[in-house]
Backbone as XML, in Angstrom:
<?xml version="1.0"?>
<chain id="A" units="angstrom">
  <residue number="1" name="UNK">
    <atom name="N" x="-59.286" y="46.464" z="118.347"/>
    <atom name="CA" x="-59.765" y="46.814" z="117.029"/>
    <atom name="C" x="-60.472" y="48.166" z="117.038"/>
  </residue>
  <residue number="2" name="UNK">
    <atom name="N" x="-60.883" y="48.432" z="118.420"/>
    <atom name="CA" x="-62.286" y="49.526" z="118.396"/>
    <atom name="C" x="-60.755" y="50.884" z="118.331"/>
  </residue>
  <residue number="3" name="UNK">
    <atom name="N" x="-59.802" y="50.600" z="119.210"/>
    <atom name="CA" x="-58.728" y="51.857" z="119.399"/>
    <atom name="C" x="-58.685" y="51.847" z="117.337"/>
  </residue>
  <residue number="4" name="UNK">
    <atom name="N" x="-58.218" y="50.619" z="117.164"/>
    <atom name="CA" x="-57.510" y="51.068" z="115.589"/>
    <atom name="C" x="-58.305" y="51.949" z="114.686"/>
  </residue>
  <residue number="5" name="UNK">
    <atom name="N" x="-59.705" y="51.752" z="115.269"/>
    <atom name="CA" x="-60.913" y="52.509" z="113.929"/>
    <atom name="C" x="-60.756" y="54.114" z="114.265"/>
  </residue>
  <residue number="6" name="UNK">
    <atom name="N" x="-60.539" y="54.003" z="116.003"/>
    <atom name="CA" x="-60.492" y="55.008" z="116.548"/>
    <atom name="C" x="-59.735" y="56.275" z="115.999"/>
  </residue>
  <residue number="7" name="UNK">
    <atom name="N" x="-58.229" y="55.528" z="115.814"/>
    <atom name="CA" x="-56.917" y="55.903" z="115.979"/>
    <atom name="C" x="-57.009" y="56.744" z="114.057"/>
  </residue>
  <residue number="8" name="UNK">
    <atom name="N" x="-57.939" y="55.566" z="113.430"/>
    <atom name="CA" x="-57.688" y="55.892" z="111.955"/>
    <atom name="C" x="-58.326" y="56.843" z="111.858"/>
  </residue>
  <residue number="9" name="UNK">
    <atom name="N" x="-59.877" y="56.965" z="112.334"/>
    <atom name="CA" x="-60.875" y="58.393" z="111.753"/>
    <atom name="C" x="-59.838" y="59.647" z="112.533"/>
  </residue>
  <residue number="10" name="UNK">
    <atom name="N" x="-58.992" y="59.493" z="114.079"/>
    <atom name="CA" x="-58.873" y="61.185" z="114.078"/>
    <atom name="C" x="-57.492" y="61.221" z="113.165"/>
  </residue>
  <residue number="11" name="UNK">
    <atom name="N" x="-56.884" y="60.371" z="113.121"/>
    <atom name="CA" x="-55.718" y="60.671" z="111.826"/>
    <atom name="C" x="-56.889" y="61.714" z="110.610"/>
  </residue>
  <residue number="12" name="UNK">
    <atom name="N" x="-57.812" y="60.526" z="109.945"/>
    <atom name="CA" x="-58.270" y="61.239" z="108.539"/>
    <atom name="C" x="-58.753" y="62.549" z="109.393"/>
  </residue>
  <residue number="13" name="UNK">
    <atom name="N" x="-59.333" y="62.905" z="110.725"/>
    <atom name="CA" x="-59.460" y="64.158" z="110.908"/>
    <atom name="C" x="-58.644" y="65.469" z="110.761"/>
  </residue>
  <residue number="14" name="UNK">
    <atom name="N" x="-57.403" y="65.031" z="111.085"/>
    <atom name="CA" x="-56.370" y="65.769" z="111.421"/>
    <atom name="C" x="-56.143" y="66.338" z="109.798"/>
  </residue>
  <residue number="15" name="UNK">
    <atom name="N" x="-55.756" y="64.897" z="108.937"/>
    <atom name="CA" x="-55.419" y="65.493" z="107.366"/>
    <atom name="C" x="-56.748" y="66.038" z="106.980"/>
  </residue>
  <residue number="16" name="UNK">
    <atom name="N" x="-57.968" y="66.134" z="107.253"/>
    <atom name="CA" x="-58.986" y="66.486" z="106.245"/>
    <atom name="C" x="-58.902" y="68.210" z="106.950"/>
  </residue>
  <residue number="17" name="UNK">
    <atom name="N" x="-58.670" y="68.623" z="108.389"/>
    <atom name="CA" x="-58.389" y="69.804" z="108.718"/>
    <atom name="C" x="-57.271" y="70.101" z="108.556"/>
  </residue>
  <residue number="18" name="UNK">
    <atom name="N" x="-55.947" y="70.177" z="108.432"/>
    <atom name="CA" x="-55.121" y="70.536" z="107.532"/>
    <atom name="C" x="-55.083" y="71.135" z="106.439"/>
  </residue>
  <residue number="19" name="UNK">
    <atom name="N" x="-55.342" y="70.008" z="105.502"/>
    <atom name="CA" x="-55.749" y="70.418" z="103.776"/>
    <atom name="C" x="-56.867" y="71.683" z="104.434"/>
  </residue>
  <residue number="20" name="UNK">
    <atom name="N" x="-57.748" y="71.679" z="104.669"/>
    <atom name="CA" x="-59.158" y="72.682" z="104.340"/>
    <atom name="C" x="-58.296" y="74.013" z="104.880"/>
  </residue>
  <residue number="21" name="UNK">
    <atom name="N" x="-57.231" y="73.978" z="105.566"/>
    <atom name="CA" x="-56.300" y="75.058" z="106.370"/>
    <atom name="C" x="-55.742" y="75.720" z="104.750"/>
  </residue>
  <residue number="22" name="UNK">
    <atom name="N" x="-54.957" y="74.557" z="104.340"/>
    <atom name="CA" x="-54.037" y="75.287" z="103.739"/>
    <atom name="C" x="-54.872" y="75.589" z="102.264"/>
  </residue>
  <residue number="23" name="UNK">
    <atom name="N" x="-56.093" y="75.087" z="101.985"/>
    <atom name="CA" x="-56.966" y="75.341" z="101.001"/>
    <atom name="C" x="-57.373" y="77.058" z="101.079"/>
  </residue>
  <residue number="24" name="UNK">
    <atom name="N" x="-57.812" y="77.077" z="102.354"/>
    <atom name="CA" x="-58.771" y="78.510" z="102.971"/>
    <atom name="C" x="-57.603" y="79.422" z="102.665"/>
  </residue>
  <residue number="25" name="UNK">
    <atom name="N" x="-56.053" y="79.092" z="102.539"/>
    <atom name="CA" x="-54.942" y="80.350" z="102.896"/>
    <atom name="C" x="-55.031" y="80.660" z="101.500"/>
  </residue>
  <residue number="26" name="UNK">
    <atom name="N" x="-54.880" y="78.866" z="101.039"/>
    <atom name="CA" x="-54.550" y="79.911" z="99.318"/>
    <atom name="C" x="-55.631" y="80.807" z="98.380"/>
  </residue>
  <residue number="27" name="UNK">
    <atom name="N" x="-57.102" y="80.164" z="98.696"/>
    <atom name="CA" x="-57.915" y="80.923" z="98.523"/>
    <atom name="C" x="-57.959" y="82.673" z="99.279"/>
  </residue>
  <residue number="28" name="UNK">
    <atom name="N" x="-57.518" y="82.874" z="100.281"/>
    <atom name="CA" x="-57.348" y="83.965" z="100.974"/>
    <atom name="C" x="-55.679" y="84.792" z="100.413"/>
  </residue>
  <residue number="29" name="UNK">
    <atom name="N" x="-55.129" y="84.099" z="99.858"/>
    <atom name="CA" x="-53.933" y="84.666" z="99.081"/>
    <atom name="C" x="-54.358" y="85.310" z="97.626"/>
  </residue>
  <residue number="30" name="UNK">
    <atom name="N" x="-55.375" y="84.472" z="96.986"/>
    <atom name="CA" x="-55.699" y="84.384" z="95.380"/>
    <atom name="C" x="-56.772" y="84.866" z="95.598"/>
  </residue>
  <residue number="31" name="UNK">
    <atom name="N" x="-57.587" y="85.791" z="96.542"/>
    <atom name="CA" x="-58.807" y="85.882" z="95.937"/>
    <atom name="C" x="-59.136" y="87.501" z="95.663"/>
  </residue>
  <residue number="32" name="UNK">
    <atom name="N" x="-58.023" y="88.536" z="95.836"/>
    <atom name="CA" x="-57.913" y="89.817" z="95.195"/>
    <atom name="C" x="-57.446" y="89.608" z="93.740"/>
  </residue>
  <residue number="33" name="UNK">
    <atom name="N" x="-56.697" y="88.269" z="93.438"/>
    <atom name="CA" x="-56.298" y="88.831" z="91.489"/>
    <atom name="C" x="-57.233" y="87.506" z="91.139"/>
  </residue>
  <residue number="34" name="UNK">
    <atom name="N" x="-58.298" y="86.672" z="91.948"/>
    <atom name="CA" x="-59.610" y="86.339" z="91.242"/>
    <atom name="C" x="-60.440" y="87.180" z="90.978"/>
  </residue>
  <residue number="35" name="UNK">
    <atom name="N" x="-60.737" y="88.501" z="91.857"/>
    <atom name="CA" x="-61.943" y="89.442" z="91.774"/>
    <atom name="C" x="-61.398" y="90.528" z="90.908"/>
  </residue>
  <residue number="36" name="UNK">
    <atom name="N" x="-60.757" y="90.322" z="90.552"/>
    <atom name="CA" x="-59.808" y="92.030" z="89.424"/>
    <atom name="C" x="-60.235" y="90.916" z="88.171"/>
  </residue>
  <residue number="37" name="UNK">
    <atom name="N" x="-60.088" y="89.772" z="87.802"/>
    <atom name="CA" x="-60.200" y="89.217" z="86.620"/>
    <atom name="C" x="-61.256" y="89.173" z="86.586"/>
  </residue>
  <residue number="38" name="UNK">
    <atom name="N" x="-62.021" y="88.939" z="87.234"/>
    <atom name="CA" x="-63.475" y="88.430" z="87.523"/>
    <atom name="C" x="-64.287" y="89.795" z="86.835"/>
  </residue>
  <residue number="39" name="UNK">
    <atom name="N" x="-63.925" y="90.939" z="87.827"/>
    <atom name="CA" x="-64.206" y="92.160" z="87.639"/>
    <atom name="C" x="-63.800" y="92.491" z="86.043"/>
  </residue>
  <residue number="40" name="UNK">
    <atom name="N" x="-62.553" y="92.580" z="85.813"/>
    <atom name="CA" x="-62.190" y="93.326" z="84.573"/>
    <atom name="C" x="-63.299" y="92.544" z="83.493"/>
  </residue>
  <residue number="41" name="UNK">
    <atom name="N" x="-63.509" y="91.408" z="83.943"/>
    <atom name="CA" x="-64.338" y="90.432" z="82.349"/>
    <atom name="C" x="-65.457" y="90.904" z="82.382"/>
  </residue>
  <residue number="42" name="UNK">
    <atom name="N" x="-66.106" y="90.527" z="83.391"/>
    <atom name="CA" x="-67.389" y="91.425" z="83.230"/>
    <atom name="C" x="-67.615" y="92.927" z="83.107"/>
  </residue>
  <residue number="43" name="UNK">
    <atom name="N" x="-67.249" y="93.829" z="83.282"/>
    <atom name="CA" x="-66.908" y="95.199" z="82.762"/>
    <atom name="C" x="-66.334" y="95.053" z="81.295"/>
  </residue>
  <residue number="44" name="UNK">
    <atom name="N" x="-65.894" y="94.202" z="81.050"/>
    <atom name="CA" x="-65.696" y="94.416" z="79.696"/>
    <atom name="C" x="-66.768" y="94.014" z="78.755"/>
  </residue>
  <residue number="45" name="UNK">
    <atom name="N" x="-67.084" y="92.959" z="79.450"/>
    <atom name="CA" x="-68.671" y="92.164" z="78.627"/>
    <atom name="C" x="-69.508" y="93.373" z="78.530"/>
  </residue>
  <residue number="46" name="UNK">
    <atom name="N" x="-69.656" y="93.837" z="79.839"/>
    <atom name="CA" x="-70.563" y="94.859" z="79.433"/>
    <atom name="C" x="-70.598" y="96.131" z="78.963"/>
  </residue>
  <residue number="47" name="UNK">
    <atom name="N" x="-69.396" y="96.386" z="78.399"/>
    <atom name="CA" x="-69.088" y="97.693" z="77.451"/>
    <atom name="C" x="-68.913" y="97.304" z="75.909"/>
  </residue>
  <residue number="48" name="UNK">
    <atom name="N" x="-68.950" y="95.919" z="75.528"/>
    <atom name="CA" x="-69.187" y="95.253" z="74.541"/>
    <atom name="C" x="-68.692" y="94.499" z="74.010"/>
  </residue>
  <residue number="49" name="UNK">
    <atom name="N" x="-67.059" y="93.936" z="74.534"/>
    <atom name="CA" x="-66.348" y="93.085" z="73.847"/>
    <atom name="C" x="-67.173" y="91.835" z="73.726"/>
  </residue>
  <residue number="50" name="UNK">
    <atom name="N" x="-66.290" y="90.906" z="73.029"/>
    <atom name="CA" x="-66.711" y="89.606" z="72.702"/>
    <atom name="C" x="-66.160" y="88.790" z="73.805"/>
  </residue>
  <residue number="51" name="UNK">
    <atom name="N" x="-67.054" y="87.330" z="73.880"/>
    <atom name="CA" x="-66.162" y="86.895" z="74.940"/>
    <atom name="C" x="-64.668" y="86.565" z="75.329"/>
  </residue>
  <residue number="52" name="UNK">
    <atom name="N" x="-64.177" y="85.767" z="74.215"/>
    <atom name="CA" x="-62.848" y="85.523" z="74.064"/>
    <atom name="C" x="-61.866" y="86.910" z="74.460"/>
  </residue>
  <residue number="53" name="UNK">
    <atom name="N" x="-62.080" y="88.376" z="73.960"/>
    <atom name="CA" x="-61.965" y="89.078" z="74.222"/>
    <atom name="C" x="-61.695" y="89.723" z="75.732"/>
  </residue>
  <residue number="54" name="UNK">
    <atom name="N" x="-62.890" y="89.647" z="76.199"/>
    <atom name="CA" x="-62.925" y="90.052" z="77.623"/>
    <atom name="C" x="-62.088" y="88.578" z="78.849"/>
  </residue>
  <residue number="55" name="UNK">
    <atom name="N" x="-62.181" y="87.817" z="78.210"/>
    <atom name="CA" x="-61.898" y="86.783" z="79.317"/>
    <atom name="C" x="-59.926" y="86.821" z="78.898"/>
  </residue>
  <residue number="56" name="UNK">
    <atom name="N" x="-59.351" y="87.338" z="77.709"/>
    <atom name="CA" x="-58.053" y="87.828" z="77.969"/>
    <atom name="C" x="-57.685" y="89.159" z="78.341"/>
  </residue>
  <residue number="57" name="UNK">
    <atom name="N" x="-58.767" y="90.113" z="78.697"/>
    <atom name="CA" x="-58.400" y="91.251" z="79.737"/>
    <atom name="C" x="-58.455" y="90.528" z="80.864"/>
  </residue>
  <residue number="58" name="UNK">
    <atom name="N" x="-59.415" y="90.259" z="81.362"/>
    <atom name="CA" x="-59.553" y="89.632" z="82.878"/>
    <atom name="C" x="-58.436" y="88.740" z="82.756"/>
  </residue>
  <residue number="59" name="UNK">
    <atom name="N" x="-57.784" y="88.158" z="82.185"/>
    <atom name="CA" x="-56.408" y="87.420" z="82.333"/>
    <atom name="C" x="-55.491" y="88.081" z="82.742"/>
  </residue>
  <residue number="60" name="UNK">
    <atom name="N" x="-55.520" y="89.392" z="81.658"/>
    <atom name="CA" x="-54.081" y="90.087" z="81.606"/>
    <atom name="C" x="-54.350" y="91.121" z="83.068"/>
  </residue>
  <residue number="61" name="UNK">
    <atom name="N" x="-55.309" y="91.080" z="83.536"/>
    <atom name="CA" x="-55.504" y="92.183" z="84.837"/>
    <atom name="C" x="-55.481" y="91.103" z="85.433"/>
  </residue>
  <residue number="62" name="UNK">
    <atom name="N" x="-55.859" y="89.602" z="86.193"/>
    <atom name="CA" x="-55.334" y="88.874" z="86.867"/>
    <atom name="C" x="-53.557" y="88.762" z="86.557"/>
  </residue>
  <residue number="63" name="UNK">
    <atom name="N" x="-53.159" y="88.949" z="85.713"/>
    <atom name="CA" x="-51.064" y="88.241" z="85.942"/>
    <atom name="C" x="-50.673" y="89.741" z="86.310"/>
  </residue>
  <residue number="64" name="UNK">
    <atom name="N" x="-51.214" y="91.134" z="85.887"/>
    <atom name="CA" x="-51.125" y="91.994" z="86.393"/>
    <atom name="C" x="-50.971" y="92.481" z="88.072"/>
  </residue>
  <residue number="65" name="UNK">
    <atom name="N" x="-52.197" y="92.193" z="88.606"/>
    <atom name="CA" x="-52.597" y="91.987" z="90.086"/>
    <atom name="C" x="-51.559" y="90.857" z="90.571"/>
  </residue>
  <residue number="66" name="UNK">
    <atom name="N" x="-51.160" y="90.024" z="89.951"/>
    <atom name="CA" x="-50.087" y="88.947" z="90.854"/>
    <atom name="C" x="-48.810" y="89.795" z="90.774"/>
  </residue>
  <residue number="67" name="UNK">
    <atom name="N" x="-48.455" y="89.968" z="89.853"/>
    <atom name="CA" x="-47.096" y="90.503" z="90.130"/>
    <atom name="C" x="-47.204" y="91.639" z="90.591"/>
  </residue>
  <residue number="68" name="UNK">
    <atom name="N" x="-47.890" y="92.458" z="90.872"/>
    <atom name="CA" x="-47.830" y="93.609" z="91.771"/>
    <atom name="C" x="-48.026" y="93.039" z="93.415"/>
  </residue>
  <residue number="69" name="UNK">
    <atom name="N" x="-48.920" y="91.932" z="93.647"/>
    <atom name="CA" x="-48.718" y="91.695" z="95.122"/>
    <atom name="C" x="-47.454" y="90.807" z="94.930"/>
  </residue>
  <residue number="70" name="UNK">
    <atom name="N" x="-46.797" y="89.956" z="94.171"/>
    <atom name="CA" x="-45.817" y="89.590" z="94.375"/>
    <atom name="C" x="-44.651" y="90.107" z="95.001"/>
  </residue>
  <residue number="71" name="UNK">
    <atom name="N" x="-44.420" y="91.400" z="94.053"/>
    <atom name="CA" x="-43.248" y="92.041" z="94.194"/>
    <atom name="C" x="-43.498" y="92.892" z="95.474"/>
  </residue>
  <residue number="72" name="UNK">
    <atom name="N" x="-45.064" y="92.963" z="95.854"/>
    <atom name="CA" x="-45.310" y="93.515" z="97.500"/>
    <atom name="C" x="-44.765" y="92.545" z="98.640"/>
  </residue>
  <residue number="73" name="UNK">
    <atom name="N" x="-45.073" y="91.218" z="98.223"/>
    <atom name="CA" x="-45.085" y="90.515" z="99.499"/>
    <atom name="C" x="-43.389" y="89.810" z="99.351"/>
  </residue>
  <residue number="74" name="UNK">
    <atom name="N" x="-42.903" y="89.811" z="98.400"/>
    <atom name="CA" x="-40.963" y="89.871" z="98.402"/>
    <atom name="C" x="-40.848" y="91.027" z="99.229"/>
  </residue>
  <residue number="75" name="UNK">
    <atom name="N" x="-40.854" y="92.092" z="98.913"/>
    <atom name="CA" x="-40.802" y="93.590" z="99.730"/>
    <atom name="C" x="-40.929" y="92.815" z="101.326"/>
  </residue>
  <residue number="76" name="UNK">
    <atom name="N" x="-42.170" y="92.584" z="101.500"/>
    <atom name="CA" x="-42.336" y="93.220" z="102.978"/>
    <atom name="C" x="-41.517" y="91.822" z="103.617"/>
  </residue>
  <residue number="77" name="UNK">
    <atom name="N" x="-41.434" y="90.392" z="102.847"/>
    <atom name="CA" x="-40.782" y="89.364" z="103.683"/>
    <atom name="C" x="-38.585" y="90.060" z="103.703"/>
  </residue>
  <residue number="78" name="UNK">
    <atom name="N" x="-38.463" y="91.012" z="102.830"/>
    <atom name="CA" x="-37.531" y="91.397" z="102.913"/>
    <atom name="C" x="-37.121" y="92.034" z="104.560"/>
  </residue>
  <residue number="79" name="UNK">
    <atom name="N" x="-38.151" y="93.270" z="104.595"/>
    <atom name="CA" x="-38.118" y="94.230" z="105.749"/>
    <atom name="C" x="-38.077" y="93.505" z="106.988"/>
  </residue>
  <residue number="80" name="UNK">
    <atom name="N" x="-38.779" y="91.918" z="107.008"/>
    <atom name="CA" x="-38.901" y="91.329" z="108.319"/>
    <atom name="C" x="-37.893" y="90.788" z="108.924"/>
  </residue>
</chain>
């Protein structure tokens, strides 16, 4: 019984380090067109828009920033 408890916690170890793996990548993939939206909203807040306003620049400069690394990282998986 003591192996089975054993056997179960490093299983949940294994999946709980996994997930936090592939969590950390996508955060490390997404977190240049989080900080351009992030960025553009607040620069806009503070030159005076309204909120609704600024939080669809920081949108449109986040889908901006994706498809420019998109069409980077098609590119370079091309060259490899």
């Amino acid at each position: 019984m003591e192996a089975l408890i054993i056997a179960c916690f490093a299983l949940a170890v294994i999946v709980l380090l996994e997930a936090g793996y592939w969590i950390a990548l996508s955060l490390m993939r997404w977190m240049p067109v989080l900080t351009t939206g992030m960025l553009a909203c607040w620069l806009a807040i503070r030159h005076g828009l309204e909120t609704l306003e600024a939080m669809g620049l920081g949108l449109l400069a986040c889908l901006l920033v994706r498809h420019l690394m998109r069409r980077r990282a098609s590119r370079d998986d091309y060259l490899m």
